[in-house]
C-alpha positions as a LaTeX table, in Angstrom:
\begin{tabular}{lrrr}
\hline
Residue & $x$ (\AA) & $y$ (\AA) & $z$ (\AA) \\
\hline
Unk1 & $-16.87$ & 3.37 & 9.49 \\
Unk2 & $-17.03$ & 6.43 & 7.88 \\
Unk3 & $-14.16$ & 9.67 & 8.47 \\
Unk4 & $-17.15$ & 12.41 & 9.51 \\
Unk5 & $-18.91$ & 10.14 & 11.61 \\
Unk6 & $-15.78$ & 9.13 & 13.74 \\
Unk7 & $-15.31$ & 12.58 & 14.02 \\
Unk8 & $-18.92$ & 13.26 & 15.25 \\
Unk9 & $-18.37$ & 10.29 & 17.43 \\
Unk10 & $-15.39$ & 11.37 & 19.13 \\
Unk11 & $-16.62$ & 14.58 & 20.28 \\
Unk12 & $-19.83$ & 13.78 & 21.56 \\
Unk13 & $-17.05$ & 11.29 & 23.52 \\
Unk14 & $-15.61$ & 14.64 & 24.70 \\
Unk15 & $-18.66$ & 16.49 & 25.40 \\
Unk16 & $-19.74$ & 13.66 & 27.63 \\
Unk17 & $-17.21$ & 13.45 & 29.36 \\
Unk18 & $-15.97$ & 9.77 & 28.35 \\
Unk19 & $-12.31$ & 9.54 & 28.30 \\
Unk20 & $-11.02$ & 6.99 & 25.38 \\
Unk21 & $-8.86$ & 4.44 & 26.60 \\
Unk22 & $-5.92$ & 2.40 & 24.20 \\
Unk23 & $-8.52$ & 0.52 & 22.66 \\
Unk24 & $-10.24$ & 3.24 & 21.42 \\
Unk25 & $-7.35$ & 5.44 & 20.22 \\
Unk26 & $-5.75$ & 2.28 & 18.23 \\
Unk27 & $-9.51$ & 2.36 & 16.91 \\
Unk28 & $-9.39$ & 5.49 & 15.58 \\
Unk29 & $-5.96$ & 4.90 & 14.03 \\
Unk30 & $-7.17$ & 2.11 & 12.41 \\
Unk31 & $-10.39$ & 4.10 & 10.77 \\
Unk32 & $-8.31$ & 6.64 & 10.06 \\
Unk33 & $-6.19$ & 4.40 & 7.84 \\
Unk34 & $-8.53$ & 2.27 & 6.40 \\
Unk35 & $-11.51$ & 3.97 & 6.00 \\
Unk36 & $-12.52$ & 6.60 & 3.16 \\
Unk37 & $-15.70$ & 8.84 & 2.42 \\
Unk38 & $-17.41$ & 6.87 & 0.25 \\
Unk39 & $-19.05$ & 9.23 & $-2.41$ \\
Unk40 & $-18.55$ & 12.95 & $-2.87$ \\
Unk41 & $-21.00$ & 14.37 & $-0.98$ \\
Unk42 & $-19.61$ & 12.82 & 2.20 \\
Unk43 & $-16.35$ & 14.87 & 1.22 \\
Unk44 & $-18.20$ & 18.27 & 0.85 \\
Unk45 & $-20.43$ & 18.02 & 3.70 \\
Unk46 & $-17.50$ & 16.76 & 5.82 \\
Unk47 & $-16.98$ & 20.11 & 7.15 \\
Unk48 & $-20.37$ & 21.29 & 7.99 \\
Unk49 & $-20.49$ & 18.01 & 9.49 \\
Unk50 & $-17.33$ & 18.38 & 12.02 \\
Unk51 & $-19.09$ & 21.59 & 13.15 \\
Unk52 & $-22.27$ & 20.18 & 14.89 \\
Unk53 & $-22.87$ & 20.00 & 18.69 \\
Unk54 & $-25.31$ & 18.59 & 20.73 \\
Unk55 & $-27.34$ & 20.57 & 22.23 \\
Unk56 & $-26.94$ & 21.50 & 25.59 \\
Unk57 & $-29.77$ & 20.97 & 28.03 \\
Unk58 & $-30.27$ & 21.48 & 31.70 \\
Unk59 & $-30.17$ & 18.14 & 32.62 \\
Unk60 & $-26.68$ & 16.12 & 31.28 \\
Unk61 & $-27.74$ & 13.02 & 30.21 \\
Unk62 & $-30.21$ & 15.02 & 27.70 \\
Unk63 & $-27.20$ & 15.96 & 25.82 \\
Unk64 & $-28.14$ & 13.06 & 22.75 \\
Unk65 & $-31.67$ & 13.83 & 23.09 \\
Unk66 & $-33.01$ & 15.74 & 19.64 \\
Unk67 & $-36.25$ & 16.79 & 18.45 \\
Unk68 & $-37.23$ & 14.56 & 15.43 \\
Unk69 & $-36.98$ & 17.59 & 12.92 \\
Unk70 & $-33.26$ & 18.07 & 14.34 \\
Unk71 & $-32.54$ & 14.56 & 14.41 \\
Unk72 & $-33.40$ & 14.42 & 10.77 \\
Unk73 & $-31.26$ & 17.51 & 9.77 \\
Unk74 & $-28.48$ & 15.82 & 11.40 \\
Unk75 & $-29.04$ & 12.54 & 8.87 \\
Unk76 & $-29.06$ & 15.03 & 6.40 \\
Unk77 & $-25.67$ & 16.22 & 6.77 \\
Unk78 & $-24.10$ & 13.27 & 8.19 \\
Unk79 & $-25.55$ & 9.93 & 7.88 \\
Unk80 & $-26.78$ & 8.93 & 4.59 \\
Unk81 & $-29.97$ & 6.61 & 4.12 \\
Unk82 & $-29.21$ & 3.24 & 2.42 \\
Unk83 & $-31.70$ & 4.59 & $-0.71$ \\
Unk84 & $-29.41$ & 8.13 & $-0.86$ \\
Unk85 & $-26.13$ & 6.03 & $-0.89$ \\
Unk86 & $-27.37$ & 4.33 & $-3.75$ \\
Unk87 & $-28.21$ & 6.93 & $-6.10$ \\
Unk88 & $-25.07$ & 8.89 & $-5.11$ \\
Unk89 & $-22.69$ & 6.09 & $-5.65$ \\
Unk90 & $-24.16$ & 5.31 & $-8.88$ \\
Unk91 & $-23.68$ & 9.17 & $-9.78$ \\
Unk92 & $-20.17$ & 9.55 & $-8.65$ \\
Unk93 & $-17.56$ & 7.12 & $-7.60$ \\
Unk94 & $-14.71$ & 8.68 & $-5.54$ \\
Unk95 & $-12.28$ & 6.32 & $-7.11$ \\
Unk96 & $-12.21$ & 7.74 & $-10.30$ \\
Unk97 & $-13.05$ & 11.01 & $-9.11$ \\
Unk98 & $-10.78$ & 13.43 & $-8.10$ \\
Unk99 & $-12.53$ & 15.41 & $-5.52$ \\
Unk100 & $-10.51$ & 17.67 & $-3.36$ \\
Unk101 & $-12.19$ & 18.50 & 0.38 \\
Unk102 & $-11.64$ & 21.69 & 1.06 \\
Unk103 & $-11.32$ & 21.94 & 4.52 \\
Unk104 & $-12.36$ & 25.67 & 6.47 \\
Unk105 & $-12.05$ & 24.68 & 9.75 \\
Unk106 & $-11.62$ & 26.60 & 13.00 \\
Unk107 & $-9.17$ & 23.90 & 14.59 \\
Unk108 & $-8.01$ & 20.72 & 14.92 \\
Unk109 & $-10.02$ & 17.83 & 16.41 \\
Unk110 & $-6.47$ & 17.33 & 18.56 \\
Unk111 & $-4.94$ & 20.52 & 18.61 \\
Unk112 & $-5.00$ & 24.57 & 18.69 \\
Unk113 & $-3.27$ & 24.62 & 14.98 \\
Unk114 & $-5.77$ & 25.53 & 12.34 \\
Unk115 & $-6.39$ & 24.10 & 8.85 \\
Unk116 & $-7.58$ & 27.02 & 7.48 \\
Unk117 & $-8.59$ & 27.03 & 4.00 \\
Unk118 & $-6.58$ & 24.20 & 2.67 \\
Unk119 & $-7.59$ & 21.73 & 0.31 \\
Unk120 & $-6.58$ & 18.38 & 1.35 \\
Unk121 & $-7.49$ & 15.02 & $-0.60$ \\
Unk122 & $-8.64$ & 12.67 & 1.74 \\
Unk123 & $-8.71$ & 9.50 & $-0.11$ \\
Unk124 & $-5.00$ & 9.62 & 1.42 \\
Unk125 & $-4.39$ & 8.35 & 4.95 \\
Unk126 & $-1.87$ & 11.38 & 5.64 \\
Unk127 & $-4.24$ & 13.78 & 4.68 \\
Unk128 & $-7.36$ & 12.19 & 6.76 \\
Unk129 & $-4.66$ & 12.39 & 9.97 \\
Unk130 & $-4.14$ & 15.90 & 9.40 \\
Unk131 & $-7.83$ & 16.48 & 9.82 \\
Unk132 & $-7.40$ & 15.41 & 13.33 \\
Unk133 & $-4.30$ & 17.23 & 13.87 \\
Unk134 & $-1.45$ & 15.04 & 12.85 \\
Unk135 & 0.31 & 12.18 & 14.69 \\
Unk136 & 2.04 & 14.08 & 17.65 \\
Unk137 & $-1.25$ & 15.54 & 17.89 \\
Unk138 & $-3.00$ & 12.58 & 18.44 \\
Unk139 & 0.43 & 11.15 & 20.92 \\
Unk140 & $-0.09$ & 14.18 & 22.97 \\
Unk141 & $-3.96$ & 13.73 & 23.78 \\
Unk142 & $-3.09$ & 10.37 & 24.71 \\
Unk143 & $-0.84$ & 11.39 & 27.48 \\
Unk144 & $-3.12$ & 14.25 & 28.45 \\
Unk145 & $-5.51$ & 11.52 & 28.77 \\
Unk146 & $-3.40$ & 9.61 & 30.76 \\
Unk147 & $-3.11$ & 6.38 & 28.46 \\
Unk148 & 0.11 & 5.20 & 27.11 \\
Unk149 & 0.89 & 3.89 & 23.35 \\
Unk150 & 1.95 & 0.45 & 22.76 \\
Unk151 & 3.44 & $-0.88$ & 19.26 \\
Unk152 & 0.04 & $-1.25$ & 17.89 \\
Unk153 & $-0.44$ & 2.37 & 18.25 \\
Unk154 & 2.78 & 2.59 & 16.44 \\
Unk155 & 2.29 & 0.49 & 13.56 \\
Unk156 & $-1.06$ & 1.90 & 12.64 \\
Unk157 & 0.10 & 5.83 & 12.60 \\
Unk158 & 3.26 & 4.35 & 10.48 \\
Unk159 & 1.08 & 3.71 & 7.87 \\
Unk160 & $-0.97$ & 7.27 & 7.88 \\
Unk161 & 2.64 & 9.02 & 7.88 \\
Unk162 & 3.31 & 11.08 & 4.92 \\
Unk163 & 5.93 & 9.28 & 2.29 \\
Unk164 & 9.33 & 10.81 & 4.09 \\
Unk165 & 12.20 & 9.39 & 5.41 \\
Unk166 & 12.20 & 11.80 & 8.25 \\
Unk167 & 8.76 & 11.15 & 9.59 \\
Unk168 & 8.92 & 7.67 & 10.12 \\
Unk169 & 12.68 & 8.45 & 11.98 \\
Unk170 & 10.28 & 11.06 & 13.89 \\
Unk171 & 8.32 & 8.29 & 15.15 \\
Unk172 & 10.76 & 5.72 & 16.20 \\
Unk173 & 12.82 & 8.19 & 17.68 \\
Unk174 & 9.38 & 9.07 & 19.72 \\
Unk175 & 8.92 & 5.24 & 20.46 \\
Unk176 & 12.63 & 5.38 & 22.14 \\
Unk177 & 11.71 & 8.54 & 24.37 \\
Unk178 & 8.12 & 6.75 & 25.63 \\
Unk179 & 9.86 & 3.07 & 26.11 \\
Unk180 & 8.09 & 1.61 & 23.22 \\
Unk181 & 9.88 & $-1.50$ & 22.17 \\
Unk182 & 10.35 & $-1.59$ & 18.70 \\
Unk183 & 9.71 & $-4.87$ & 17.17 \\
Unk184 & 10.50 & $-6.31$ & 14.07 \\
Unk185 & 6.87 & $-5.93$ & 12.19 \\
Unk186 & 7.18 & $-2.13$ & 12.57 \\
Unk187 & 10.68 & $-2.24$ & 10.73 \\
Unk188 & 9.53 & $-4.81$ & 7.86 \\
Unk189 & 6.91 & $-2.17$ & 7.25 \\
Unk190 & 9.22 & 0.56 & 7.42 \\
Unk191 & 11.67 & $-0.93$ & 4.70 \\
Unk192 & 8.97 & $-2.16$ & 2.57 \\
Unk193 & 7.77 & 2.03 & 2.50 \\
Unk194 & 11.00 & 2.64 & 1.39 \\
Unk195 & 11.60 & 0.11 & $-1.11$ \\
Unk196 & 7.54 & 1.09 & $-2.70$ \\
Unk197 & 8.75 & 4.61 & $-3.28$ \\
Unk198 & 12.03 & 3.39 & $-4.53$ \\
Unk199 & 14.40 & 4.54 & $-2.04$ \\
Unk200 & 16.56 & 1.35 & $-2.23$ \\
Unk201 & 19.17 & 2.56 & $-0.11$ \\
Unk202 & 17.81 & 4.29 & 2.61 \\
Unk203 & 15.43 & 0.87 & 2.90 \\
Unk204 & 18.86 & $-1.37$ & 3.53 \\
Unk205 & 19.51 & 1.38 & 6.14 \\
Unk206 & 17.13 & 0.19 & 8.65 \\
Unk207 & 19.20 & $-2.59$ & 8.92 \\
Unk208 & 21.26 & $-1.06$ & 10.91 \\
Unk209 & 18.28 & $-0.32$ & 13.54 \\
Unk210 & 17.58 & $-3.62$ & 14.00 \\
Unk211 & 20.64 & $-5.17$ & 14.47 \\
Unk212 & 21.55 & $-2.51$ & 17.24 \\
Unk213 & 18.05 & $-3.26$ & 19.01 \\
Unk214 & 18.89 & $-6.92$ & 18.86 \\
Unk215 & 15.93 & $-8.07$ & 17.19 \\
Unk216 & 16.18 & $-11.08$ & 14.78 \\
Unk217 & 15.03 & $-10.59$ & 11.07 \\
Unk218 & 12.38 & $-13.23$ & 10.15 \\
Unk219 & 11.36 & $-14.27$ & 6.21 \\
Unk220 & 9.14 & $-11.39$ & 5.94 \\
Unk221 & 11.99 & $-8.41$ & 6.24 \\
Unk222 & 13.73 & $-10.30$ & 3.19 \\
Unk223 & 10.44 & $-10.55$ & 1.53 \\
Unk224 & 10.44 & $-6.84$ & 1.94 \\
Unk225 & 14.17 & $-6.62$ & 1.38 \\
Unk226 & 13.77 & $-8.14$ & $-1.87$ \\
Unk227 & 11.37 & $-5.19$ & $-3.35$ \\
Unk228 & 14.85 & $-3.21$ & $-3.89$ \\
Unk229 & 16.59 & $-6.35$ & $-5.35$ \\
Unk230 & 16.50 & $-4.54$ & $-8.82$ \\
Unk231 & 20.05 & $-5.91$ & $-10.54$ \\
Unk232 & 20.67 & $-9.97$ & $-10.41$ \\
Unk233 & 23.85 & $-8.72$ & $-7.75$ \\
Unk234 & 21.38 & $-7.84$ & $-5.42$ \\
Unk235 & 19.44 & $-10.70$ & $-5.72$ \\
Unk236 & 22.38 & $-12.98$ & $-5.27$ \\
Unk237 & 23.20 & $-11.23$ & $-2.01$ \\
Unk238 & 19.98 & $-11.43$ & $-0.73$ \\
Unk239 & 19.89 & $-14.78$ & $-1.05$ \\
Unk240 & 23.41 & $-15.60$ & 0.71 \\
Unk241 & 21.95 & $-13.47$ & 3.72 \\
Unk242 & 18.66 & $-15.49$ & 3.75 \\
Unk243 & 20.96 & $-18.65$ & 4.09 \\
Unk244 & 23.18 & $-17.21$ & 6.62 \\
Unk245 & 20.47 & $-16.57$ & 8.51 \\
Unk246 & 19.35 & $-20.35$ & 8.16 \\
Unk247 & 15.76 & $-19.84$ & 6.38 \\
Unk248 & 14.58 & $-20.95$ & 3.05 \\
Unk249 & 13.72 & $-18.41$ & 0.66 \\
Unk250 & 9.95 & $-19.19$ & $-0.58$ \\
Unk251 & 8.63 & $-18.59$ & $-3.89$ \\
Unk252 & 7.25 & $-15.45$ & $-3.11$ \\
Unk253 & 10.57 & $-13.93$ & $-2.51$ \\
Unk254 & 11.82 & $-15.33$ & $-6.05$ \\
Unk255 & 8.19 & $-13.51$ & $-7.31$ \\
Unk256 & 9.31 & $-10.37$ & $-6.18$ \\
Unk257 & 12.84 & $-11.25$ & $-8.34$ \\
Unk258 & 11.16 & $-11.39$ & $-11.34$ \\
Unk259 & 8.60 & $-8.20$ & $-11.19$ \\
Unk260 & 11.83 & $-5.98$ & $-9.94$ \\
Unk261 & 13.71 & $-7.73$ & $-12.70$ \\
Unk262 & 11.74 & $-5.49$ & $-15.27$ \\
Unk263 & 13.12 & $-6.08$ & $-18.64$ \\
Unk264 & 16.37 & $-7.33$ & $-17.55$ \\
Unk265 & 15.87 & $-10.92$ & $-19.21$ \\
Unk266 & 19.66 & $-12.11$ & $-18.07$ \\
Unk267 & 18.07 & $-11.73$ & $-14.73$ \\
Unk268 & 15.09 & $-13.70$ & $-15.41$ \\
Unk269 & 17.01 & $-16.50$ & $-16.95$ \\
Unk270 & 19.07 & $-16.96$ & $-13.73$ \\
Unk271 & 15.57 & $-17.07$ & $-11.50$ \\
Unk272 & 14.65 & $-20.06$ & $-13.46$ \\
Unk273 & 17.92 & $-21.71$ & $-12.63$ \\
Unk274 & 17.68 & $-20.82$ & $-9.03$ \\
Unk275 & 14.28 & $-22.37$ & $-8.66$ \\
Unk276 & 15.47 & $-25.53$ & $-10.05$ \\
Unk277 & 18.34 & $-24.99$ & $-7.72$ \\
Unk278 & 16.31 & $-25.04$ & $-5.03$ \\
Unk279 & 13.45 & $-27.43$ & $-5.77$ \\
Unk280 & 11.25 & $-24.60$ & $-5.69$ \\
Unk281 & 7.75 & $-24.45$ & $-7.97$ \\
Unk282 & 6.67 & $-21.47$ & $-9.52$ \\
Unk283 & 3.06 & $-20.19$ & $-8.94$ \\
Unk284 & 0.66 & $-18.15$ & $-10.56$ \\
Unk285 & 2.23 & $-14.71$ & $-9.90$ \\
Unk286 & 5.52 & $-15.59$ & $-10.62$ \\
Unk287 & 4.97 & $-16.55$ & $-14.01$ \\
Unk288 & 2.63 & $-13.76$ & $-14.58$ \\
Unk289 & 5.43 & $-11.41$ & $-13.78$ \\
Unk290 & 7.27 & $-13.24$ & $-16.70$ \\
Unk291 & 4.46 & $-13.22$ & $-19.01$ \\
Unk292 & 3.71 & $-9.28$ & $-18.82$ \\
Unk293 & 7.72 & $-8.56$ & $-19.23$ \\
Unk294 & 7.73 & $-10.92$ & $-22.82$ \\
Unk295 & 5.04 & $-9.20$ & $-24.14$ \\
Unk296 & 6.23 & $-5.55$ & $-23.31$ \\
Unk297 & 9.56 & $-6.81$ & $-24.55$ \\
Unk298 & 8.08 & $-7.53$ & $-27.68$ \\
Unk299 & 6.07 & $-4.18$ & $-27.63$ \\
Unk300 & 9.41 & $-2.64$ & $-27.71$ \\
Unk301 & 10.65 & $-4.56$ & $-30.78$ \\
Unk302 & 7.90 & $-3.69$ & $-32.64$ \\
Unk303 & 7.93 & $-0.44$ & $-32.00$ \\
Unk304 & 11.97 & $-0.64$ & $-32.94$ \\
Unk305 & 10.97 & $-2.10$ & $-36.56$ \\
Unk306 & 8.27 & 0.03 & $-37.27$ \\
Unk307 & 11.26 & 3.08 & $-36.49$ \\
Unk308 & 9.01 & 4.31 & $-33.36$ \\
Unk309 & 11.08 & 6.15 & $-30.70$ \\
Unk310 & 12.48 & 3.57 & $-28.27$ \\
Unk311 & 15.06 & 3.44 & $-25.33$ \\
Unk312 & 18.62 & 2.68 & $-26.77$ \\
Unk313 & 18.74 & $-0.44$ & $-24.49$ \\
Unk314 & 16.12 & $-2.30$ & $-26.66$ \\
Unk315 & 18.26 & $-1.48$ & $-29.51$ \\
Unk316 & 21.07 & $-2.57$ & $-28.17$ \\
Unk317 & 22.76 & $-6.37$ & $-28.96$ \\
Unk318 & 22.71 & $-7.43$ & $-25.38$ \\
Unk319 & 19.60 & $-6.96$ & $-25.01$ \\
Unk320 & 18.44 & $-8.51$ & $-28.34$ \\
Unk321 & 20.56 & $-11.64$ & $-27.29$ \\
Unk322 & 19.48 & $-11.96$ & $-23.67$ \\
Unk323 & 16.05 & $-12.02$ & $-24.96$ \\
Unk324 & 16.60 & $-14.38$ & $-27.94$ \\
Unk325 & 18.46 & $-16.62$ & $-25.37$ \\
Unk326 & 15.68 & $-16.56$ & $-22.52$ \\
Unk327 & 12.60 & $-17.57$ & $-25.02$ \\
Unk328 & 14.64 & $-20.56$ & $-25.81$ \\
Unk329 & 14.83 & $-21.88$ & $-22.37$ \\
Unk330 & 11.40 & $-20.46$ & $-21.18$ \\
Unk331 & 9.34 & $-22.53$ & $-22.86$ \\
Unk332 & 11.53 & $-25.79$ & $-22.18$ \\
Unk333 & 11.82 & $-24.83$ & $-18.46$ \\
Unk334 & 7.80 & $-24.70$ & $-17.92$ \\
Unk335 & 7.73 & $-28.10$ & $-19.62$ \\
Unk336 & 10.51 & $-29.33$ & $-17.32$ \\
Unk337 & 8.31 & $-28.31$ & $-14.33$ \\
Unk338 & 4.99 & $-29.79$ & $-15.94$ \\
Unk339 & 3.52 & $-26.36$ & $-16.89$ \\
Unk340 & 2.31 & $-25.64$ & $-20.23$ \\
Unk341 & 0.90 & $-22.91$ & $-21.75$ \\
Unk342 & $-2.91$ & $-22.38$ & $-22.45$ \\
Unk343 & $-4.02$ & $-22.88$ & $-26.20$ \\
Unk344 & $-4.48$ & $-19.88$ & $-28.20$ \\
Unk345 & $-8.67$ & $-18.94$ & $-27.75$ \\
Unk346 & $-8.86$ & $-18.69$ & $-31.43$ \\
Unk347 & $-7.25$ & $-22.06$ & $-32.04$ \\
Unk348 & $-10.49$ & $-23.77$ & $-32.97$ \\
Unk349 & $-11.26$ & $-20.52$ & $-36.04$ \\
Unk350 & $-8.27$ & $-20.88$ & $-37.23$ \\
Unk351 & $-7.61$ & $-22.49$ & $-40.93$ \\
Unk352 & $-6.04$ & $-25.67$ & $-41.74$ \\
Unk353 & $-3.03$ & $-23.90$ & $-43.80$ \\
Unk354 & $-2.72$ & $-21.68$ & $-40.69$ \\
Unk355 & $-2.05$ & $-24.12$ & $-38.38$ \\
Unk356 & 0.66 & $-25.97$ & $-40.90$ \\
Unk357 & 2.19 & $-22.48$ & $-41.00$ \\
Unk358 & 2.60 & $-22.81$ & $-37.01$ \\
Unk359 & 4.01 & $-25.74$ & $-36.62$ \\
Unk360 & 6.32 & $-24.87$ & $-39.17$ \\
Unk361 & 7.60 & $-22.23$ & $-37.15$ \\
Unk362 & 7.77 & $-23.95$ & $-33.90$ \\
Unk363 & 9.97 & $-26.44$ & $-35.52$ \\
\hline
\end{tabular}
């Protein structure tokens, strides 16, 4: 569903009269999370879109009857035709455009503040809530309306908040004053927020909510736990908590190791100990994480001998020997755990000579 025509939706809701109920506003949360404009024009017509009414008629239930010429003006600037969003998708695709909606409205769908000539882009969930004034805007016409918010509610505005610690304390603190239990889904996401715009600390924080609440971590808050595991120390605690807590750390968690463990390859030497440790297998993603850091670690060597400008770590001996001394167990650990690397594509082109030359090196 499309951002303008929720909007139309909603108040033809109002000017009929039809109060939503939770359903509908967890709905709307949802659309206005997930759902985008599509193509360009969509964006530019949005507001002369938001500005159409239904016209009035003596009799009320006329209110969504139209002529056919208005009906069709109303396509124009709202719906698109199957044929229109064709052409205009192949002309412009709003993912690699960066189209800002300029917004010059008289109000808020929710509220009396006005957006008044601000450009907003609304690709971004925070940005499409504003539109419909914002999430205590949205709270408030709920109670006007006489319907109360459950954790649903909750979890769906969490992700439309903007990127700030203090609006996500704004709504728990909000939960608390309406008797909203707080469970432990809406914290995982909360920490995992954190940890995506790298505010380690204030994601271990939360912590501290949930053990005052009473509310028993599962697998998935140390999968999102371990998204701020950036130093091998932190890894190692994480996993004594896991086992304090009596789970099993899966592979997914040790994933998440190795992408936060960047070029650290001391780090990455000790996740291939731990999964032998504890009889885990590696999949797919894990040991693409690996893959991408060898060959930016090389990147960076080469760059070093051809006297480009690199980061003093990469000069630096430890990391010269941590690398040297991870290649020489990676390859033995994959064949340990019955994994072996793909053959070069161009093996087949290659020249007799050549592939002496190779084996000569591997030995």
């Amino acid at each position: 569903m499309c951002i303008p025509i929720t909007d139309l939706v909603w108040q033809l809701m109002r000017k009929m009269n039809i109060k939503p109920d939770l359903p509908l506003y967890n709905l709307l949360l949802r659309v206005i999370r997930d759902s985008g404009f599509g193509i360009s024009e969509d964006v530019k017509k949005f507001p002369q879109s938001r500005n159409l009414q239904c016209k009035e008629t003596t009799n009320g239930h006329q209110d969504s009857i139209q002529h056919p010429e208005e009906e069709q003006t109303d396509k124009e600037l709202i719906i698109k035709t199957e044929s229109n969003v064709s052409e205009n998708t192949a002309a412009v695709n709003i993912r690699e455009s960066n189209v800002l909606a300029t917004l010059d409205l008289a109000s808020n769908l929710f509220g009396d503040s006005p957006i008044i000539n601000t450009s907003l882009d609304l690709r971004y969930p925070e940005n499409r809530l504003a539109v419909f004034g914002g999430p205590l805007a949205i709270l408030e016409d709920m109670k006007k309306n006489g319907v109360s918010p459950n954790v649903l509610t909750f979890t769906q505005l969490l992700d439309s908040l903007p990127q700030k610690n203090e609006a996500e304390l704004q709504l728990l603190e909000y939960m608390k004053a309406e008797n909203v239990r707080r469970d432990i889904d809406l914290y995982n996401m909360i920490i995992r927020r954190r940890n995506r715009r790298n505010d380690y600390q204030a994601a271990t924080e939360v912590l501290k909510y949930i053990v005052e609440e009473g509310i028993f971590l599962n697998l998935r808050t140390f999968g999102c736990l371990a998204m701020g595991c950036t130093t091998l120390p932190k890894a190692k605690r994480l996993l004594q908590s896991i086992d304090e807590a009596g789970l099993e750390p899966n592979i997914e968690i040790f994933g998440l190791f190795a992408y936060k463990s960047a070029l650290d390859f001391e780090y990455k030497e000790a996740l291939l100990g731990m999964l032998k440790k504890r009889n885990l297998y590696p999949n797919v993603i894990f040991l693409q994480h690996l893959e991408r850091s060898i060959q930016s670690a090389r990147k960076k060597i080469l760059k070093m001998e051809r006297n480009e400008i690199v980061d003093d770590y990469f000069k630096s001996e430890k990391f010269k020997s941590s690398f040297e001394n991870f290649m020489m167990i990676y390859s033995k650990w994959l064949k340990s755990i019955g994994f072996d690397k793909p053959e070069h594509p161009w093996k087949d082109f290659r020249h007799p000579k050549e592939e002496d030359s190779q084996k000569d090196v591997q030995s």
